[in-house]
Residue, then its C-alpha position, 0 to 999 in steps of 0.5 A: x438419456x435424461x439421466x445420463x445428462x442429468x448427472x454430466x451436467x451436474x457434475x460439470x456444474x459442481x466443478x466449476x462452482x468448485x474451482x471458482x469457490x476455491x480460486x477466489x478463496x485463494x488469491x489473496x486480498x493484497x494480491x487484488x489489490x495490487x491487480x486494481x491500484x496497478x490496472x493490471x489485466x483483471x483489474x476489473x474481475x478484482x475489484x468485483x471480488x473485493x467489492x462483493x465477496x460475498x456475492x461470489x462465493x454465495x454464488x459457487x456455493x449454490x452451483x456446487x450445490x446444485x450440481x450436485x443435487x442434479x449429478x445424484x438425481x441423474x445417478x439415481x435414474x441411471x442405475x435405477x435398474x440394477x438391483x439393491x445389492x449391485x446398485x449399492x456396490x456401484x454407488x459406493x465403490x465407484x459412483x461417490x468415489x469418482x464423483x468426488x475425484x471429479x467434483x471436488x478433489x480435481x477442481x481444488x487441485x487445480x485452483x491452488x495450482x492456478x488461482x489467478x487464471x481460475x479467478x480472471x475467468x470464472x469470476x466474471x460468470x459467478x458475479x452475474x449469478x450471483x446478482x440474479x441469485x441476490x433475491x434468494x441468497x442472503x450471502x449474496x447481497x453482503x458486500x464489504x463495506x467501505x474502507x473508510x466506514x470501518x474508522x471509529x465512528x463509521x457506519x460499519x465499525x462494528x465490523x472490527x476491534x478497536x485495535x483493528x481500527x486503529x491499525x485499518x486507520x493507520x493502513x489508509x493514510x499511508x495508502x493516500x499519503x504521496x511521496x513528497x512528503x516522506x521523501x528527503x528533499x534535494x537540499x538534503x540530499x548527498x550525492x556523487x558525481x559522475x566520473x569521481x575516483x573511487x578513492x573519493x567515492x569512498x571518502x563521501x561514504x565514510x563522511x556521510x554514512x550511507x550506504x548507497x547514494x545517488x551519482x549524477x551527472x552535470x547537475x542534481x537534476x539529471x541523477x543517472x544512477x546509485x553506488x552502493x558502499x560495497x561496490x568499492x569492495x569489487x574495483x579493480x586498480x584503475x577500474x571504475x565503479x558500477x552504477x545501478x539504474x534507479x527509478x524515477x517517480x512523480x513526487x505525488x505518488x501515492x506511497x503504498x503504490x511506490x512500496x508495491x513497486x520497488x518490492x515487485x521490481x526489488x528496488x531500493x532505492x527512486x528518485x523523485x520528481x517534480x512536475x517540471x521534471x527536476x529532481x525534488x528528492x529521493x525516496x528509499x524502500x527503508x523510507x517506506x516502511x518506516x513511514x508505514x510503521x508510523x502511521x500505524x504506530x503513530x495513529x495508535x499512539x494519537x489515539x491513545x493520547x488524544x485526552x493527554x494536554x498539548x504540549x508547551x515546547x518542542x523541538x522540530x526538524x526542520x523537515x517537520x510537516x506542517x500539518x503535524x506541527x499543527x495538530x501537535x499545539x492544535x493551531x491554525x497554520x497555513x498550507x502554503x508550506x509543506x514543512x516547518x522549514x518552508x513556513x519560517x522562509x514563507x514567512x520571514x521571506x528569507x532563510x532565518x538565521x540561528x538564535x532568531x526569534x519569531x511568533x507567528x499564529x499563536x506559536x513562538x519560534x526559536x530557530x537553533x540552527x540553520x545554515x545559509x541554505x535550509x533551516x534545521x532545528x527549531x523550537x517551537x512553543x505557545x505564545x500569547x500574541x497571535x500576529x506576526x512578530x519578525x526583527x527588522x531584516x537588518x538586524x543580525 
């Protein structure tokens, strides 16, 4: 009787630490992520497998093992009784086959098949055991280190190349980075309105050259929808144009949680919002992507050319952040403004008009041009003086 449970408890054993082992092994890391950053179920489970893989596994790797050990153990008592020829017979035409269909082949087969279901509920077990096993296994006690230790310089940087590093680096500041500052603002933005013919529809497309634009209705604050150009491919005489639904996010959002979104939902295209509700400018899935290939294009390309000299001039958008304007010329801005065109209206207390000339902390500006409503190229370079130096608000 001790054999026969010997040699079922084994083997019941060694397939769950089996089927746990695979499941975490095959569910992969953005996958948690997403789990965790949109608190969906097995958030918790998912941060635990993050946070110490290499508990979890050390963990189904000795309940495998054990169960093993315990199944051969049992075997070994419940057929101690034949002899050595049928006792051979039985081990190796059915006893290791079966055990290794039951064990091994079944257990992986139905990981792969459901790895998510296998890891929510058997991850949670395998964390306990393998915090009581911590002592014993070396595996055990190993947990991922923190992200931000991995950067050059950090505790755990030897974890990774150079070039990774970069990458890694590249990769975080996306993730923190919010929306409002990829966005395209609401002075930028062009817009259809509610109830315009197709004929004019069309007309805004071809002036504009986008492929999509957002249709509102009364004001830019209440925007219902978007038209793609090809849309006006599919009216009919006297029929009107689809409008698609679009979604509507905060504009403090972090940008790599708006990317997992739209993928997810197959989106292209958000609105985005400020804290009282009104639209402060819209958001794009080629938005997304291009400012996660700069940043970690662009923090290898400022890594390598951080011993390079600071540049003399440069001609700015007025939608430049302060912030890289800042670290270009290494001056001290103030961070009242979020952009070159909101430090030059901060400053002036106006809109600036093209050809004025300023200095303001240590950089010379030369506004080229500007309408009556936004500023939108500046040159910008080194000046000798530090304070503040502004034409009097009559002059033209």
């Amino acid at each position: 009787m001790t054999g026969w449970l010997l040699l079922l408890g084994g083997a019941v054993l060694a397939t769950l630490g089996t089927t746990a082992g695979v499941g975490a092994a095959a569910v992969s890391r953005m996958e948690l992520s997403r789990w965790v950053s949109q608190r969906l179920r097995g958030a918790r489970v998912a941060g635990v497998l993050l946070g110490a893989p290499g508990r979890i596994m050390a963990a189904t790797n000795f309940a495998a093992t054990a169960g093993t050990l315990l199944a051969a153990l049992g075997l070994a008592e419940v057929l101690g009784d034949l002899p050595p020829p049928a006792l051979g017979a039985t081990v190796v035409l059915f006893a290791v086959p079966l055990f290794g269909a039951l064990t091994y082949a079944l257990p992986r087969a139905l990981a792969r098949r459901w790895p998510q279901p296998v890891v929510r509920v058997a991850v949670p077990w395998f964390d306990r055991l393998g915090l009581l096993l911590s002592p014993l296994l070396p595996g055990a006690a190993a947990e991922r280190p923190e992200l931000k230790s991995l950067l050059p310089g950090g505790e755990g940087s030897d974890w990774f190349e150079r070039g990774e590093l970069e990458v890694l680096a590249g990769l975080m500041a996306f993730t923190e980075r919010p929306v409002r500052e990829i966005m395209t603002a609401r002075t930028e933005i062009v817009a259809v309105e509610e109830g315009l013919a197709p004929r004019e529809v069309a007309q805004i497309f071809a002036d504009s050259g986008y492929s999509r634009l957002p249709v509102y209705r009364e004001s830019l604050d209440n925007i219902v929808g978007m038209i793609y150009v090809f849309d006006l491919l599919k009216v009919t005489p006297g029929g009107t144009l689809r409008i698609r639904p679009v979604v509507t996010v905060p504009s403090s959002k972090a940008c790599a949680d708006l990317l997992f979104e739209m993928q997810r939902e197959r989106k292209y295209f958000a609105v985005v919002l400020d804290e009282y509700g009104g639209t402060a400018g819209i958001v794009t899935l080629q938005d997304l992507l291009d400012a996660l290939v700069e940043g970690i294009f662009g923090q290898i390309a400022e890594d390598e050319g951080a011993a390079s000299e600071v540049p003399q001039i440069l001609e700015a958008d007025g939608g430049m952040r302060i912030a890289d304007l800042a670290a270009r010329f290494q001056a001290e801005l103030p961070s009242g403004a979020e952009t070159v065109a909101g430090l030059l209206i901060r400053a002036l207390g106006r809109i600036p008009r093209p050809g004025e000339r300023f200095v303001y902390r240590g950089l010379e500006f030369d506004v080229l041009e500007a309408s009556p409503s936004r500023v939108q190229r500046v040159l910008v370079r080194r000046a000798p003086v530090q304070e503040i130096v502004l034409p009097a608000s009559g002059e033209s």
